[in-house]
C-alpha positions as CSV (number, residue, x, y, z in Angstrom):
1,X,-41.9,23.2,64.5
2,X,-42.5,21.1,61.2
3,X,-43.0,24.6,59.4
4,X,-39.8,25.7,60.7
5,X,-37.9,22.3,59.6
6,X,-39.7,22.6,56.2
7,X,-38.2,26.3,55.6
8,X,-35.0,25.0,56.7
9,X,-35.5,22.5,54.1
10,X,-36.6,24.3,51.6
11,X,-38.8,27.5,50.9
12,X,-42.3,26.6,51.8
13,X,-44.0,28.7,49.3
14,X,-41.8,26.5,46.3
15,X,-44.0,23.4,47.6
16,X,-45.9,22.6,45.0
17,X,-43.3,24.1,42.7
18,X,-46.3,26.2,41.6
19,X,-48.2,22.8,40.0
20,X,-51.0,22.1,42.2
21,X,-51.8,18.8,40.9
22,X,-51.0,15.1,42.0
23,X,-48.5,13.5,39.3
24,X,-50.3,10.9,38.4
25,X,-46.7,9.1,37.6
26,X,-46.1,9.5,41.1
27,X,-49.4,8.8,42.9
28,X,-51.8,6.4,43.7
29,X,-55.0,7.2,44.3
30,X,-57.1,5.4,46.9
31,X,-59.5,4.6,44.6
32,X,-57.3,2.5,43.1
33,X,-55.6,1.1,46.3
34,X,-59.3,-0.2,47.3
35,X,-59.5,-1.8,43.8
36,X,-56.0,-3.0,44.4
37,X,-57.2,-4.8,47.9
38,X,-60.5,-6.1,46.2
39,X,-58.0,-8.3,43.9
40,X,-55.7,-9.2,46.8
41,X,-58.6,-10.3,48.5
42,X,-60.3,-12.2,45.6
43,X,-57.0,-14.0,45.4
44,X,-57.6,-14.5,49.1
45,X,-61.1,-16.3,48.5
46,X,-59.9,-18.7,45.3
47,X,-57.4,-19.9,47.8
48,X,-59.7,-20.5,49.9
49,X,-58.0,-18.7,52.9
50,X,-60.8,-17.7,54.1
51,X,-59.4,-16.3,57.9
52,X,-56.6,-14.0,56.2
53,X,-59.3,-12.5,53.7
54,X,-61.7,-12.2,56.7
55,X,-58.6,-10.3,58.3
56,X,-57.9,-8.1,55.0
57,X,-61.5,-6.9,55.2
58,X,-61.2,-5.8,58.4
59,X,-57.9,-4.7,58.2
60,X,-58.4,-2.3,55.3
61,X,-61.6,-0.6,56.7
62,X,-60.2,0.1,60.1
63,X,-57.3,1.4,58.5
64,X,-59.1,3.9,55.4
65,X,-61.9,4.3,57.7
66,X,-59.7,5.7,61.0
67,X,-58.1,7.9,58.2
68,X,-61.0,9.5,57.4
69,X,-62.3,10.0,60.5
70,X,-58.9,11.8,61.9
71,X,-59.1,14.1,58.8
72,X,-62.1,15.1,59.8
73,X,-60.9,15.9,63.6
74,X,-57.4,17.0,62.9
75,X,-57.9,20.1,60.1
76,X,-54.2,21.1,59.6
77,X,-53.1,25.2,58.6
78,X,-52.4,25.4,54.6
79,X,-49.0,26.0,53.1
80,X,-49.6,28.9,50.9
81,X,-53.4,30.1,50.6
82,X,-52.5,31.0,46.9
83,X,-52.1,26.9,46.2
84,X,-56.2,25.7,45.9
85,X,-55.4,22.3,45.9
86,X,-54.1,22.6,50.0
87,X,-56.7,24.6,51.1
88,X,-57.8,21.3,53.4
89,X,-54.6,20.3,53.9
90,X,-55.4,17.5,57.1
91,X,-53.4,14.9,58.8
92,X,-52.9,11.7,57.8
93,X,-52.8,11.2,54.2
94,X,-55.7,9.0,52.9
95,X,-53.2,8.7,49.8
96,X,-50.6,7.6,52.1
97,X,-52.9,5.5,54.5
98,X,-54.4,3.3,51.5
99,X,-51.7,2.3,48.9
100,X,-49.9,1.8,53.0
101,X,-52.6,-0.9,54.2
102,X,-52.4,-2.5,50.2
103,X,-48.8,-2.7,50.5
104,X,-49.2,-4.5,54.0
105,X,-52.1,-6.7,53.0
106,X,-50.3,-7.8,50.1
107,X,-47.6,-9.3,52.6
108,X,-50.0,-11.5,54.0
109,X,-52.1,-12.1,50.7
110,X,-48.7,-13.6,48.7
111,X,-47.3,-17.2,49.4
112,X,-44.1,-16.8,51.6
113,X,-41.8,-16.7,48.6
114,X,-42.7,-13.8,46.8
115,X,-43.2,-11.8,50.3
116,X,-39.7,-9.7,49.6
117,X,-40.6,-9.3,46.0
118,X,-43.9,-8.2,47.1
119,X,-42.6,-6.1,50.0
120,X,-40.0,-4.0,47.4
121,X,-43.2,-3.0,44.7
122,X,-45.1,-1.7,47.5
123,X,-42.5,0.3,49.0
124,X,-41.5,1.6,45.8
125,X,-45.5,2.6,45.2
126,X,-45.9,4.1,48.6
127,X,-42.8,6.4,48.7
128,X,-43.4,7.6,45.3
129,X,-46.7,8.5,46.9
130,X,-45.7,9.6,49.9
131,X,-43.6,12.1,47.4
132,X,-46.0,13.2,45.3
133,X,-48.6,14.6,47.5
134,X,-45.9,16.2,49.1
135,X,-44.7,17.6,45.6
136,X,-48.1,18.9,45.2
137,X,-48.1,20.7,48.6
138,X,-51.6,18.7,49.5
139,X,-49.8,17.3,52.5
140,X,-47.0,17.3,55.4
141,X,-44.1,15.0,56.3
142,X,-45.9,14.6,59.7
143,X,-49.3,13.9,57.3
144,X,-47.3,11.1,55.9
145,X,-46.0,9.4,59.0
146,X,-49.1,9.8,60.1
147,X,-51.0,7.9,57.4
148,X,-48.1,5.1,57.4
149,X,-48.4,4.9,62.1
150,X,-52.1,4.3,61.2
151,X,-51.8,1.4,59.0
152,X,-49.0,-0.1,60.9
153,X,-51.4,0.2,64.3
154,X,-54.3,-1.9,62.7
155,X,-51.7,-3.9,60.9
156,X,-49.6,-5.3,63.9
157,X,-53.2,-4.8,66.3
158,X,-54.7,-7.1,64.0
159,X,-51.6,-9.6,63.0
160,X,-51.5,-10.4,67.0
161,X,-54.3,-12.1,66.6
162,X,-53.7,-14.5,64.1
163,X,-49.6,-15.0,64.2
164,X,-48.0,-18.2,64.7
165,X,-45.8,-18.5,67.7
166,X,-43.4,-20.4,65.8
167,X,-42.3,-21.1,62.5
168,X,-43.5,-24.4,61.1
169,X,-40.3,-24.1,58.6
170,X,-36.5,-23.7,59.2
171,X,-36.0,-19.5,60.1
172,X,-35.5,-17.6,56.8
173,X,-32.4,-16.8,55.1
174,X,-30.5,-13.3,54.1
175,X,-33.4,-11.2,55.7
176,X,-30.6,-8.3,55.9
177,X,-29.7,-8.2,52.8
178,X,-33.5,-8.5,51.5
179,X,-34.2,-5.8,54.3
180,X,-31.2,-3.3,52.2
181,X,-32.8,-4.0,49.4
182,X,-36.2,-2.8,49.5
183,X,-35.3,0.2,51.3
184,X,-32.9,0.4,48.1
185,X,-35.3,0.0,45.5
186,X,-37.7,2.9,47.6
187,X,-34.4,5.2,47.6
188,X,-33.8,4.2,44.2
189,X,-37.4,5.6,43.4
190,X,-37.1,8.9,45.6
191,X,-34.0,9.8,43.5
192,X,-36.1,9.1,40.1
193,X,-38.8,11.3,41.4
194,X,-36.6,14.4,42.1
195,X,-35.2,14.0,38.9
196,X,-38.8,13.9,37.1
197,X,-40.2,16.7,40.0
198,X,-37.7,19.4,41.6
199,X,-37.3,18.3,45.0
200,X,-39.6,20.7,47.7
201,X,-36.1,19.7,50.1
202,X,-34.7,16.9,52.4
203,X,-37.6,16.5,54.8
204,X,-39.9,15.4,52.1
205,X,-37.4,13.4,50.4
206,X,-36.5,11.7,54.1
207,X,-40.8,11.5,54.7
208,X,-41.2,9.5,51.5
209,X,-38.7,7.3,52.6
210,X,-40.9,6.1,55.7
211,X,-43.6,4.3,53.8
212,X,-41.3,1.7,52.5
213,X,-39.4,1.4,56.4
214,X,-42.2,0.2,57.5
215,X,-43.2,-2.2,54.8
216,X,-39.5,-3.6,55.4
217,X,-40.0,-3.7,59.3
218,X,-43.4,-5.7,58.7
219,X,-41.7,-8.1,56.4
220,X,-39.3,-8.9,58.4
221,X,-42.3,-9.4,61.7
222,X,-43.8,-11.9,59.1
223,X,-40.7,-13.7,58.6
224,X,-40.4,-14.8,61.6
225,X,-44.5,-14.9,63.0
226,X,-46.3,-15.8,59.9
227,X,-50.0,-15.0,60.4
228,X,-52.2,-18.3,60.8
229,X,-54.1,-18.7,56.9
């Protein structure tokens, strides 16, 4: 079925556009996502909120750790057998699934005030992601969503655990409007991208676009049940 949407979309063989390489303009590799959650967590420890960095330990693992083991259980059919750098094409994106969980982690890591700020960069960083190992034919749409459903499941699984029932402050202000405007910024970023790199078509344009929906939906779950420090 996704095959079939994809051709709609676009030709499946122009995925990849005949550049089998991640843009590194456009992609952030997990490597750096883990070195990305090491600082978040430092930042953690010198604030001596020892619980939440407890929690970003744990929350990071499950999440990159899940990811691999699904790859390993969920082999996926290449695009085009002529692209090397699909040939083990597999569901979810570990690109996708890291810069995700730093992107979520980060929510929790930042004092309350720079939460929207916070929530915009990392939507911006995972849909330009999401969109470049699409570009670069190495995954799927459904590999992206896939990547994103994992880090949301350990995200809110482990969030239950440590959320306030209520806020100690009066209920936040303008979340719509802060809500519009991360998914702008991420739009904003998808439109840069298929200026820099030929769009592959709409589905992969409209799968890039999840990453930062669910950074917005877990912004606004924190804004109202901050997790316990």
């Amino acid at each position: 079925m996704e095959n079939g949407l994809l051709a709609r979309s676009h030709e499946i063989g122009d995925l990849g556009n005949g550049g089998t390489y991640l843009d590194p303009f456009m992609v952030i590799f997990p490597e750096y996502s883990a070195a990305a959650a090491m600082v978040l967590l430092g930042m953690l420890m010198l604030r001596r909120k020892f619980g939440l960095a407890g929690f970003g330990v744990a929350f990071f693992a499950l999440s990159c750790g899940s990811a691999v083991v699904l790859k390993s259980v969920l082999p996926r059919p290449v695009f085009d057998r002529e692209l090397l750098s699909n040939v083990h094409n597999s569901a979810p994106s570990g690109h996708v699934t890291a810069i995700t969980a730093v992107a979520l982690l980060a929510l929790v890591a930042v004092p309350d005030k720079y939460r929207w700020p916070t929530a915009g960069a990392g939507a911006v960083a995972a849909s330009l992601t999401a969109y470049g190992v699409q570009y670069a034919a190495w995954h799927r749409p459904s590999d992206v969503v896939t990547g994103v459903a994992l880090s949301l499941f350990w995200f809110f699984l482990l969030t239950a655990f440590r959320a306030r029932e209520e806020r100690e402050s009066a209920p936040e202000r303008g979340l719509v409007w802060k809500s519009i405007a991360v998914a702008a910024l991420a739009a904003a970023a998808i439109c840069w991208a298929t200026q820099m790199r030929t769009c592959p078509g709409w589905l992969v344009a409209a799968g890039s676009l999840f990453p930062s929906l669910a950074i917005m939906a877990s912004s606004l779950y924190l804004s109202r049940r901050p997790v316990s420090p």
